[in-house]
PDBQT receptor file of N, H, CA, C and O in Angstrom, charges set to zero:
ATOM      1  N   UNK A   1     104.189 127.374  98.870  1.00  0.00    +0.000 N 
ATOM      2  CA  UNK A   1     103.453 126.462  98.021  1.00  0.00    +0.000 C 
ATOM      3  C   UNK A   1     102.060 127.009  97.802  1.00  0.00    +0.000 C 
ATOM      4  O   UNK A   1     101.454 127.578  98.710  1.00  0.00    +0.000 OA
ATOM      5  N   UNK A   2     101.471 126.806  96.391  1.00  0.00    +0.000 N 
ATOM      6  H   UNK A   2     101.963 126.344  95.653  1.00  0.00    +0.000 HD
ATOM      7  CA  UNK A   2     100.341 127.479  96.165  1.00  0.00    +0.000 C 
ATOM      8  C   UNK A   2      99.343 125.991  96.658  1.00  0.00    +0.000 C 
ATOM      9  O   UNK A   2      99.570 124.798  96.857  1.00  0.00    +0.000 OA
ATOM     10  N   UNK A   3      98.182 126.893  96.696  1.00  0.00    +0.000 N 
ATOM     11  H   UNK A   3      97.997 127.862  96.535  1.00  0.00    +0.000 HD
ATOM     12  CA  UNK A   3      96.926 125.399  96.656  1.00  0.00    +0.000 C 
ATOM     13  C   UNK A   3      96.215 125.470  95.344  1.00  0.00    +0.000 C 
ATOM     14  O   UNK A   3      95.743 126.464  94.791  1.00  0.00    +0.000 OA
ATOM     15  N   UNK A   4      96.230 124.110  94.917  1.00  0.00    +0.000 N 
ATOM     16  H   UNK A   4      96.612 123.303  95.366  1.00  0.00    +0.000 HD
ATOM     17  CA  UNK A   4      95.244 124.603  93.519  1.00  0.00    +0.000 C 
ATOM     18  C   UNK A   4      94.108 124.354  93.271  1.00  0.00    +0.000 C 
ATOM     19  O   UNK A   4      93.531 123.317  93.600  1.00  0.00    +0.000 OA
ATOM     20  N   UNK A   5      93.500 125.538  92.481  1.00  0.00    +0.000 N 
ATOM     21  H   UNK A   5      93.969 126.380  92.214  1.00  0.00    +0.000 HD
ATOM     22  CA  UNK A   5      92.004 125.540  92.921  1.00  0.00    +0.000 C 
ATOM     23  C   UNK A   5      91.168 124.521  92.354  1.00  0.00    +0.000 C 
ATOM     24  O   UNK A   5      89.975 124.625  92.643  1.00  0.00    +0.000 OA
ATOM     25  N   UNK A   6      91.616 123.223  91.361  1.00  0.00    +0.000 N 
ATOM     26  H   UNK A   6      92.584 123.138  91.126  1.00  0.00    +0.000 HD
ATOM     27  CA  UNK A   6      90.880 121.950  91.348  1.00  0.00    +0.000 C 
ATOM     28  C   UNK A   6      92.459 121.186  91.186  1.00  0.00    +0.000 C 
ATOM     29  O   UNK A   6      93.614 121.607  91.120  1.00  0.00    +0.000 OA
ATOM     30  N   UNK A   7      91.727 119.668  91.159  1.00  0.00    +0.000 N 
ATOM     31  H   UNK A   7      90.789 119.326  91.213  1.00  0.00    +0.000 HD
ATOM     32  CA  UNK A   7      92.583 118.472  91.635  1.00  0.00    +0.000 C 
ATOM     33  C   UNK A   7      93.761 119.103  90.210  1.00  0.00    +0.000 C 
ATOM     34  O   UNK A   7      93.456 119.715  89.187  1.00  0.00    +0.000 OA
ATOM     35  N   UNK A   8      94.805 118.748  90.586  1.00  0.00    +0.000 N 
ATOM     36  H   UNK A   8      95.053 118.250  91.417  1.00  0.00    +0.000 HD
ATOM     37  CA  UNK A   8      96.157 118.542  89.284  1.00  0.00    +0.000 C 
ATOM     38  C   UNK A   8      96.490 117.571  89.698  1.00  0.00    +0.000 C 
ATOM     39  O   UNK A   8      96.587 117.374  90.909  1.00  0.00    +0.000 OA
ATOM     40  N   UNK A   9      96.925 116.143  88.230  1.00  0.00    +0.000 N 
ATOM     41  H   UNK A   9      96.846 116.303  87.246  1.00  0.00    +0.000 HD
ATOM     42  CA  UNK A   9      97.330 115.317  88.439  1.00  0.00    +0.000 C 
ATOM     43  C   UNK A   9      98.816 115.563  87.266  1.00  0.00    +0.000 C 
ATOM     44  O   UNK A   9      99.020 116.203  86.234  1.00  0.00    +0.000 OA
ATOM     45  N   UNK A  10      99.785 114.430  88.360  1.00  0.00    +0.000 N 
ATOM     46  H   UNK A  10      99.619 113.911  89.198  1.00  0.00    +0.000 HD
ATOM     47  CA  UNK A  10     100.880 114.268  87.978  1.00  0.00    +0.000 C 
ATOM     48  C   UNK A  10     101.498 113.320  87.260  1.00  0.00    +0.000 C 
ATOM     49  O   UNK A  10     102.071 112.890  88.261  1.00  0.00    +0.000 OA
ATOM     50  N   UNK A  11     101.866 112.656  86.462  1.00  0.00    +0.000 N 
ATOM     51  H   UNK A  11     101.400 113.005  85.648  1.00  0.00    +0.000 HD
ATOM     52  CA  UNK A  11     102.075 111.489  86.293  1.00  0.00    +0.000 C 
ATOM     53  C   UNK A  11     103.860 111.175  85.637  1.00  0.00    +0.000 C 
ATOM     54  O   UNK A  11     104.348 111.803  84.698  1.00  0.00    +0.000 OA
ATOM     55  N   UNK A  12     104.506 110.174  86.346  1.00  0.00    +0.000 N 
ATOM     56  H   UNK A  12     104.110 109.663  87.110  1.00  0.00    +0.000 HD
ATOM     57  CA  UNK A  12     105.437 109.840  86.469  1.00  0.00    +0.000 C 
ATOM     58  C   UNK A  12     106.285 108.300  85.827  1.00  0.00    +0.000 C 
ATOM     59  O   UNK A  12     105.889 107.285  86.400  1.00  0.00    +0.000 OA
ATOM     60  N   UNK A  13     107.359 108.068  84.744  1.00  0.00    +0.000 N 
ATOM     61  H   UNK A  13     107.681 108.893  84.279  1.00  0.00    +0.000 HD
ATOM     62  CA  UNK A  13     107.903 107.038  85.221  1.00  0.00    +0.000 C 
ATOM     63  C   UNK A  13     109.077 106.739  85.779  1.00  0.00    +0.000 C 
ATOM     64  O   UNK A  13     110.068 107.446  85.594  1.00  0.00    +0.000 OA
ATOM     65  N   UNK A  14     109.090 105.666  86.517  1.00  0.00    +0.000 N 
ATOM     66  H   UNK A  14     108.285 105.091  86.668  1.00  0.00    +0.000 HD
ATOM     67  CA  UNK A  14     110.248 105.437  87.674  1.00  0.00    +0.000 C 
ATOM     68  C   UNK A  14     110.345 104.491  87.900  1.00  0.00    +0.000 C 
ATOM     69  O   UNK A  14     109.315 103.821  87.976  1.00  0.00    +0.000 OA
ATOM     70  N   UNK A  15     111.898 103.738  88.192  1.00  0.00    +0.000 N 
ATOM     71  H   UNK A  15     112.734 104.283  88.130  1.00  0.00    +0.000 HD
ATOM     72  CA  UNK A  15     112.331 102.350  88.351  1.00  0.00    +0.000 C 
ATOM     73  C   UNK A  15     112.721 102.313  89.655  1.00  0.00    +0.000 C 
ATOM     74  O   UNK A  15     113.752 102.899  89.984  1.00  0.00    +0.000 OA
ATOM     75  N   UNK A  16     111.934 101.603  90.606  1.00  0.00    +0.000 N 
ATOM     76  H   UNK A  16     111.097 101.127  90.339  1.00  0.00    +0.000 HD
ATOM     77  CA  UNK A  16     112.009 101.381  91.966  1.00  0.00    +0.000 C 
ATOM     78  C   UNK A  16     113.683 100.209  91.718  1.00  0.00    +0.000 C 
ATOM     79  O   UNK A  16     113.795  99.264  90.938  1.00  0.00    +0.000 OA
ATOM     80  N   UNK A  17     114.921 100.855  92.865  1.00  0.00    +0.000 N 
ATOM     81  H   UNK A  17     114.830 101.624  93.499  1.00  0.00    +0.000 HD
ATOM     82  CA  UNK A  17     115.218  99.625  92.763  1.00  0.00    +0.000 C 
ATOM     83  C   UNK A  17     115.189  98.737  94.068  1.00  0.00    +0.000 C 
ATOM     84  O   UNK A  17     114.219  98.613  94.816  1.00  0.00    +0.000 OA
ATOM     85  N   UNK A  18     116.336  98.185  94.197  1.00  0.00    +0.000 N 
ATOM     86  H   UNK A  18     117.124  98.286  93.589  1.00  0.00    +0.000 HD
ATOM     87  CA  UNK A  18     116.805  97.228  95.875  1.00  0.00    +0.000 C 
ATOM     88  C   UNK A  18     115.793  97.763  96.467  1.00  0.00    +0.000 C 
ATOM     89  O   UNK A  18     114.849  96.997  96.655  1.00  0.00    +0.000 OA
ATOM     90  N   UNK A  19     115.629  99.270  96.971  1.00  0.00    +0.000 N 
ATOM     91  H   UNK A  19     116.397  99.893  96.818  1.00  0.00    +0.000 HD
ATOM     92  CA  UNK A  19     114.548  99.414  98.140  1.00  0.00    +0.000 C 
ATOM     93  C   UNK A  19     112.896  99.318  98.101  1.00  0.00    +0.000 C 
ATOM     94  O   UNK A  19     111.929  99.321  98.863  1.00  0.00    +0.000 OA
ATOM     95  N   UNK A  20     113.207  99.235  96.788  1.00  0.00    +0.000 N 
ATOM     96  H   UNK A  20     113.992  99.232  96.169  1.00  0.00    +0.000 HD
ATOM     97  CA  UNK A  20     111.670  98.853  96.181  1.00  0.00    +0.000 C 
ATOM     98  C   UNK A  20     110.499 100.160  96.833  1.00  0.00    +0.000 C 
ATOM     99  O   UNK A  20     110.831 101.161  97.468  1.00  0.00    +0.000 OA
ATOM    100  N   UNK A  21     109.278  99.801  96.484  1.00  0.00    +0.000 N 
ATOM    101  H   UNK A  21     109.009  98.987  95.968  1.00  0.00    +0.000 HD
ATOM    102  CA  UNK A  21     108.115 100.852  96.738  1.00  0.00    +0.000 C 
ATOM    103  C   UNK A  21     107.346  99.691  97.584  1.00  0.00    +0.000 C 
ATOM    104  O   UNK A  21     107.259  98.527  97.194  1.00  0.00    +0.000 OA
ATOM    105  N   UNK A  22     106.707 100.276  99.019  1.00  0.00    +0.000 N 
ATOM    106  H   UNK A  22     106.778 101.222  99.337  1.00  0.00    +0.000 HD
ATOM    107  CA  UNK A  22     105.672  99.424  99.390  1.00  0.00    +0.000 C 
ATOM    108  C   UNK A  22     104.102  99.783  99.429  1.00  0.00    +0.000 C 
ATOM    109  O   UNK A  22     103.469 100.578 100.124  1.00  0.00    +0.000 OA
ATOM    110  N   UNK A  23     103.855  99.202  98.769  1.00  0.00    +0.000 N 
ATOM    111  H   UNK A  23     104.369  98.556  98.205  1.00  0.00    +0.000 HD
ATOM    112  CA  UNK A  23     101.984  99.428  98.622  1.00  0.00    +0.000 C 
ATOM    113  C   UNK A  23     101.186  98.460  99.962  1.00  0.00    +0.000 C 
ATOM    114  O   UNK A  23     101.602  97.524 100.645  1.00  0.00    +0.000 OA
ATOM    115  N   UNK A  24      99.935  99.166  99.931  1.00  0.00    +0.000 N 
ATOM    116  H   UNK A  24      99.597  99.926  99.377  1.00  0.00    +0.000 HD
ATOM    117  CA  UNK A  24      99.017  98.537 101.223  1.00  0.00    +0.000 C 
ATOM    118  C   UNK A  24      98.983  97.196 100.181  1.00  0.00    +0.000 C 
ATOM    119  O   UNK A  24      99.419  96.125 100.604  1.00  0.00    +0.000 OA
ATOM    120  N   UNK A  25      98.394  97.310  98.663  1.00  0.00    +0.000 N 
ATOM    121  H   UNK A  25      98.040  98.180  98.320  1.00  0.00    +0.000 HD
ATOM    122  CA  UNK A  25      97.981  95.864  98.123  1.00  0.00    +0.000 C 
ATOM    123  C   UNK A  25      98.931  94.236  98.096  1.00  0.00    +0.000 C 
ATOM    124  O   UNK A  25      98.635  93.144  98.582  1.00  0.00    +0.000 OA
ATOM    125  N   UNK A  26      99.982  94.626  97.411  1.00  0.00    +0.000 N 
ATOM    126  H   UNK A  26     100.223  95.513  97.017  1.00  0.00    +0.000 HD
ATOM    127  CA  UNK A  26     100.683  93.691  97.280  1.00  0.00    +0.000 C 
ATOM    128  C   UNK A  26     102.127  93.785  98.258  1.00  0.00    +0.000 C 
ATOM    129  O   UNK A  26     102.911  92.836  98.266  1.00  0.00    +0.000 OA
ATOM    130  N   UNK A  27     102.305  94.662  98.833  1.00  0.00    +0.000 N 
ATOM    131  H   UNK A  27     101.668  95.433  98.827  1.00  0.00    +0.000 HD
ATOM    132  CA  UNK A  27     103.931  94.457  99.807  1.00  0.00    +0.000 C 
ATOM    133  C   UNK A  27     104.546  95.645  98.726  1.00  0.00    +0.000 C 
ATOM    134  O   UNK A  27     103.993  96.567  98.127  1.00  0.00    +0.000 OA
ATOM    135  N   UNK A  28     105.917  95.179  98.777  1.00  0.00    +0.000 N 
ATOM    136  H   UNK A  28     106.367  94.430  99.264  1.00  0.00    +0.000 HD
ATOM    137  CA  UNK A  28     107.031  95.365  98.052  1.00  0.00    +0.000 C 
ATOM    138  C   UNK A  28     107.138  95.326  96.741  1.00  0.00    +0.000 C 
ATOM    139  O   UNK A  28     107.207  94.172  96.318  1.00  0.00    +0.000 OA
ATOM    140  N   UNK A  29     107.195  96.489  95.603  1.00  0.00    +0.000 N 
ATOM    141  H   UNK A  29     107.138  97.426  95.946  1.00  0.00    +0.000 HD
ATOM    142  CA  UNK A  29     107.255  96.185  94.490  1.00  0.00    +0.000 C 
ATOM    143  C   UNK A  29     108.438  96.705  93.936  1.00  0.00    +0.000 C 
ATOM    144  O   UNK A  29     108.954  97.687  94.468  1.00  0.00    +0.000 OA
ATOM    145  N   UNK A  30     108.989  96.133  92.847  1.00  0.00    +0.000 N 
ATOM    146  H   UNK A  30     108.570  95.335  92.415  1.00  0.00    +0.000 HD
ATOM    147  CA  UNK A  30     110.453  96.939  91.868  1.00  0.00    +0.000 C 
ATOM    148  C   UNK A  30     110.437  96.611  91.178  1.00  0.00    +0.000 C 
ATOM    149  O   UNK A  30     109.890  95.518  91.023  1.00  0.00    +0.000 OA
ATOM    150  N   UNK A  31     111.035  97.291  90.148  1.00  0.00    +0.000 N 
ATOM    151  H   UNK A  31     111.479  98.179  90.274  1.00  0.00    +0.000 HD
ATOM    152  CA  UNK A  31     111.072  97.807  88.676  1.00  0.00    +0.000 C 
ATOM    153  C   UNK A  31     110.331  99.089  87.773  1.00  0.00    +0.000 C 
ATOM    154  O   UNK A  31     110.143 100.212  88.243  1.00  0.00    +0.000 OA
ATOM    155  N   UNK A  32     110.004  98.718  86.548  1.00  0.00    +0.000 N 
ATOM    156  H   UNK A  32     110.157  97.806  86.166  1.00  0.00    +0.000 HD
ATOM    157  CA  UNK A  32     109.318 100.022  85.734  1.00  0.00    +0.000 C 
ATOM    158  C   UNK A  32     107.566 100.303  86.722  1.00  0.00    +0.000 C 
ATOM    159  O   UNK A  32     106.604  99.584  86.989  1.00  0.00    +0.000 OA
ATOM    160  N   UNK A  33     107.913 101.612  86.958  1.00  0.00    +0.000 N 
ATOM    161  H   UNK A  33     108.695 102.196  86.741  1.00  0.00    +0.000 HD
ATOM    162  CA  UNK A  33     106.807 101.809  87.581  1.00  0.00    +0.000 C 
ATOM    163  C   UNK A  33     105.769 103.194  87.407  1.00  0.00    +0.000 C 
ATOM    164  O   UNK A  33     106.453 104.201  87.587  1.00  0.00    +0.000 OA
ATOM    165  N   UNK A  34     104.633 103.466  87.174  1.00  0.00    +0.000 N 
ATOM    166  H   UNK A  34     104.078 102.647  87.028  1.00  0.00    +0.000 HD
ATOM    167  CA  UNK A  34     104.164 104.581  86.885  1.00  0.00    +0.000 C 
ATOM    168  C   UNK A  34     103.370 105.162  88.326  1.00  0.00    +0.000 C 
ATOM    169  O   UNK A  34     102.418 104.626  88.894  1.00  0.00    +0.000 OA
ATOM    170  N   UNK A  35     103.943 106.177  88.636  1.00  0.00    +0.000 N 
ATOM    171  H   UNK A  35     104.716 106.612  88.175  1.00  0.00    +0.000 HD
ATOM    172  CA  UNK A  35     103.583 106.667  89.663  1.00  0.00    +0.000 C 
ATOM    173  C   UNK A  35     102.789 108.064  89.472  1.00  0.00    +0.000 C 
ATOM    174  O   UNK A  35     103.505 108.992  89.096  1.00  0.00    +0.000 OA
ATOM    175  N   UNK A  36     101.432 108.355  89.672  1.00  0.00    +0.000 N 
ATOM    176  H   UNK A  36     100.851 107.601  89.977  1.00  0.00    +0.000 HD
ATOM    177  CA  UNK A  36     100.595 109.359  89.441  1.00  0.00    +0.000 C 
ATOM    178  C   UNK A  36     100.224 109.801  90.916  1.00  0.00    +0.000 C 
ATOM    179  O   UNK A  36      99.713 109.068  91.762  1.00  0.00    +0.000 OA
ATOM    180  N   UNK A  37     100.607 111.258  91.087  1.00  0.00    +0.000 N 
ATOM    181  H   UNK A  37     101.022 111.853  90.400  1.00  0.00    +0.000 HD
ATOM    182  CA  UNK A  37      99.908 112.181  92.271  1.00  0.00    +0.000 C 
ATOM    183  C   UNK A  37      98.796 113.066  92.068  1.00  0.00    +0.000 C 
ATOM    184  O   UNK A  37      98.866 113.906  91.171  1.00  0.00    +0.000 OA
ATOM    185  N   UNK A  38      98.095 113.006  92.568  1.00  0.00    +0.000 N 
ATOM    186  H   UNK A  38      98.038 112.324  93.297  1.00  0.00    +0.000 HD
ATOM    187  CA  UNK A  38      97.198 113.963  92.318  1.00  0.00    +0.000 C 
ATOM    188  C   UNK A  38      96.965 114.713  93.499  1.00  0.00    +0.000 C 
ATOM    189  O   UNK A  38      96.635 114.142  94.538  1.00  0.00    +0.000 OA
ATOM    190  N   UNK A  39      97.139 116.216  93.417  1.00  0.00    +0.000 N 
ATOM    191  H   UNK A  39      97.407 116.680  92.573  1.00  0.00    +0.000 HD
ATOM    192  CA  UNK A  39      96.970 117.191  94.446  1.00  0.00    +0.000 C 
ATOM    193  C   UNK A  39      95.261 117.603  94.412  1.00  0.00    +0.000 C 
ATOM    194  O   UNK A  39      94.586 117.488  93.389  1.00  0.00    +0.000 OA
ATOM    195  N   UNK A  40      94.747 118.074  95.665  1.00  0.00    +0.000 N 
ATOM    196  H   UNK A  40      95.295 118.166  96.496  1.00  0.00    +0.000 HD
ATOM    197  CA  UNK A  40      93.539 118.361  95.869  1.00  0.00    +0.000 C 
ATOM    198  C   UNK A  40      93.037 119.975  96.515  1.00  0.00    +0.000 C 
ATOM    199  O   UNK A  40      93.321 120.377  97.644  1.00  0.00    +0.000 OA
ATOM    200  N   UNK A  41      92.319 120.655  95.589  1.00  0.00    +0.000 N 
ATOM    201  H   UNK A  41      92.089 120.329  94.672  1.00  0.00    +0.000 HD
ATOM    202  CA  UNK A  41      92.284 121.854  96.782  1.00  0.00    +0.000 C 
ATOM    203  C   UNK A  41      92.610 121.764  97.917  1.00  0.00    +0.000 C 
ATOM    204  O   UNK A  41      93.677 122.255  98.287  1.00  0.00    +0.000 OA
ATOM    205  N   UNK A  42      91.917 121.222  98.629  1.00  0.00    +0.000 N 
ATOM    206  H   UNK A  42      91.051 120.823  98.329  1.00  0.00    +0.000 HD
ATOM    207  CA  UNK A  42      91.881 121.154 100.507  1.00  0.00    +0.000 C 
ATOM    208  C   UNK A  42      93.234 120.567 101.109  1.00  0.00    +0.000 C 
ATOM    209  O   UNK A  42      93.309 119.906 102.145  1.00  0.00    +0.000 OA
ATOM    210  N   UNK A  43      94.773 121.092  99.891  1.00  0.00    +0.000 N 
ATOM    211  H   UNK A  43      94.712 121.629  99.050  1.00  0.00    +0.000 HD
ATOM    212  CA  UNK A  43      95.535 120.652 100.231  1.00  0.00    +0.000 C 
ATOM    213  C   UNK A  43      96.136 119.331 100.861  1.00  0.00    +0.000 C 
ATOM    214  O   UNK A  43      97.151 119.238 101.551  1.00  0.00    +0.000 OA
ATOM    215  N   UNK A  44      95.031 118.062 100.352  1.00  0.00    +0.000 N 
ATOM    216  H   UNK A  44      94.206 118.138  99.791  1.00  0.00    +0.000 HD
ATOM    217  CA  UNK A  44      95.422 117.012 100.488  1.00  0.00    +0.000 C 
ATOM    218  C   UNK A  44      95.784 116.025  99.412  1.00  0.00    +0.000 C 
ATOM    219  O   UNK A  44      94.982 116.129  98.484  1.00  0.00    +0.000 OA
ATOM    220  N   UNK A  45      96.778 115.027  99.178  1.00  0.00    +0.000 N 
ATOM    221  H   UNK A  45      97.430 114.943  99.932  1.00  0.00    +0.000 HD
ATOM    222  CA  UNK A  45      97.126 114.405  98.283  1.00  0.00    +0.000 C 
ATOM    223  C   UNK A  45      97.023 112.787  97.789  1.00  0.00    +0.000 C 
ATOM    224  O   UNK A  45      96.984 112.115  98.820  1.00  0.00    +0.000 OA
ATOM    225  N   UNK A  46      96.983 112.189  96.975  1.00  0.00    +0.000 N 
ATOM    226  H   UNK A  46      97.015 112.734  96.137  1.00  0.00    +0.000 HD
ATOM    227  CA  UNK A  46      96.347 110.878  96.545  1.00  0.00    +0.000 C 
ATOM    228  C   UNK A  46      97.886 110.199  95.485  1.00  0.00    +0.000 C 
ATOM    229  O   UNK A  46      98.050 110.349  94.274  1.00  0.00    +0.000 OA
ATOM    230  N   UNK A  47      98.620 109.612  96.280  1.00  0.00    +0.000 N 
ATOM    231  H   UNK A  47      98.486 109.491  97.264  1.00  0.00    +0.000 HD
ATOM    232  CA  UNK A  47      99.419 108.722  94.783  1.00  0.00    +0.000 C 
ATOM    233  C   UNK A  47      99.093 107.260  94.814  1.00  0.00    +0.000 C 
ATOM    234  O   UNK A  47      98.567 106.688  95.769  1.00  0.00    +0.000 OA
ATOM    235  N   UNK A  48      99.338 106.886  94.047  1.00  0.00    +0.000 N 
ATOM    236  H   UNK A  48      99.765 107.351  93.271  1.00  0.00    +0.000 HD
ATOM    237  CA  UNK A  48      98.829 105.904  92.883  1.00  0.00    +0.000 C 
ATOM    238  C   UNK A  48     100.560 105.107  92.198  1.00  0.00    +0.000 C 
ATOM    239  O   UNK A  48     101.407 105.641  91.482  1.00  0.00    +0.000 OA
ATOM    240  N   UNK A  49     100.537 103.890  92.712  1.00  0.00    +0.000 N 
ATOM    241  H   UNK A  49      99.849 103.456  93.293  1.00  0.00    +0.000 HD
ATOM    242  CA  UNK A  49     101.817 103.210  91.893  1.00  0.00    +0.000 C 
ATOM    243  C   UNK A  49     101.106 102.005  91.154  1.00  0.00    +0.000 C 
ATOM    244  O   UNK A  49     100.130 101.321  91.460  1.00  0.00    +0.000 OA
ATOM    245  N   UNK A  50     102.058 101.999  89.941  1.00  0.00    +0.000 N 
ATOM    246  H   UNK A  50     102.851 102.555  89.692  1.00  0.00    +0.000 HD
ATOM    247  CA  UNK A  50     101.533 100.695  89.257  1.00  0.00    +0.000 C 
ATOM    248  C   UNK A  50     102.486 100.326  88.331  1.00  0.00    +0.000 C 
ATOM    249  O   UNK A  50     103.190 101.109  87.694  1.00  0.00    +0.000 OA
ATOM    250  N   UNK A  51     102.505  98.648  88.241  1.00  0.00    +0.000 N 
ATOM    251  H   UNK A  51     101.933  98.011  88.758  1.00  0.00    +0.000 HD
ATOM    252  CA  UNK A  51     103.531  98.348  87.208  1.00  0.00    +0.000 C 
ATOM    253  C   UNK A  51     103.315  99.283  86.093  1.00  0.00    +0.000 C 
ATOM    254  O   UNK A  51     102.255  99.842  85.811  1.00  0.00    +0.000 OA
ATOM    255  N   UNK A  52     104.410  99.384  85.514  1.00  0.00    +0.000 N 
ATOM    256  H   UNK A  52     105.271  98.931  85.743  1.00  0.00    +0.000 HD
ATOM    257  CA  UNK A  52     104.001 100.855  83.928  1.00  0.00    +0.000 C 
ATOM    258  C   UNK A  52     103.702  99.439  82.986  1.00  0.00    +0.000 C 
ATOM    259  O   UNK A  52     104.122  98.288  82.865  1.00  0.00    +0.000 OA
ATOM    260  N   UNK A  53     102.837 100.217  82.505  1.00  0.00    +0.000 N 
ATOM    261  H   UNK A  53     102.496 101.151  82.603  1.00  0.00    +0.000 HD
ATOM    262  CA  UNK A  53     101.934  99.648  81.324  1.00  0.00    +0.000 C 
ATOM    263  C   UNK A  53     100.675  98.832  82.216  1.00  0.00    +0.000 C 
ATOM    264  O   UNK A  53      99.681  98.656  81.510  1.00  0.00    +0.000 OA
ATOM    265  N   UNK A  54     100.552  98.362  83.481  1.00  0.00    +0.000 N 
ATOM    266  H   UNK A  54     101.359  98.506  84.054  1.00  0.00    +0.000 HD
ATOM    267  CA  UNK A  54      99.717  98.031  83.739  1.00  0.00    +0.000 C 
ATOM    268  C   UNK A  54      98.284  98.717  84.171  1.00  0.00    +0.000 C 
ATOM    269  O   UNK A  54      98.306  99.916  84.449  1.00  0.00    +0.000 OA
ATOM    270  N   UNK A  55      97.000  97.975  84.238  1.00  0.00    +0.000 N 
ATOM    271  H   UNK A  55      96.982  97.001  84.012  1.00  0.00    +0.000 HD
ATOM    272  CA  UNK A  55      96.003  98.364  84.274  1.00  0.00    +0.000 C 
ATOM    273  C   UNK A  55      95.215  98.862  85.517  1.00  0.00    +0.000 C 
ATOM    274  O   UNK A  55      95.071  98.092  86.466  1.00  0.00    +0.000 OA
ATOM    275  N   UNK A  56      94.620 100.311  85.558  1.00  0.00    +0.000 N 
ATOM    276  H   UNK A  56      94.736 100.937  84.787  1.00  0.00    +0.000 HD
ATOM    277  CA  UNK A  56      94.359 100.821  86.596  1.00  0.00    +0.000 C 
ATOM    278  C   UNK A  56      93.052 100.239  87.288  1.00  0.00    +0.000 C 
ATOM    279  O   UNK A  56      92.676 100.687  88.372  1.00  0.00    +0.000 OA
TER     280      UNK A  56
């Protein structure tokens, strides 16, 4: 795996189902979902879920 030399972000959509996604904010979420990663030089990483279409 390379490291990259500034942040790259990823961005994703995806339908959580039955097992749903759990976030620190709200618990348990499912359905349409936009999921963005963003990688960091110092080889550390940041994702991000949110209802799709909703506001960041």
């Amino acid at each position: 795996m390379t490291t990259p030399s500034a942040a790259e972000r990823y961005l994703e959509h995806v339908t959580a189902g039955p097992g749903a996604v759990m976030t620190e904010e709200v618990g348990c979420i499912t359905g349409e979902l936009t999921v963005v990663t963003t990688a960091f030089p110092a080889g550390q990483a940041r994702v991000a879920v949110q209802y799709r279409g909703g506001e960041a």
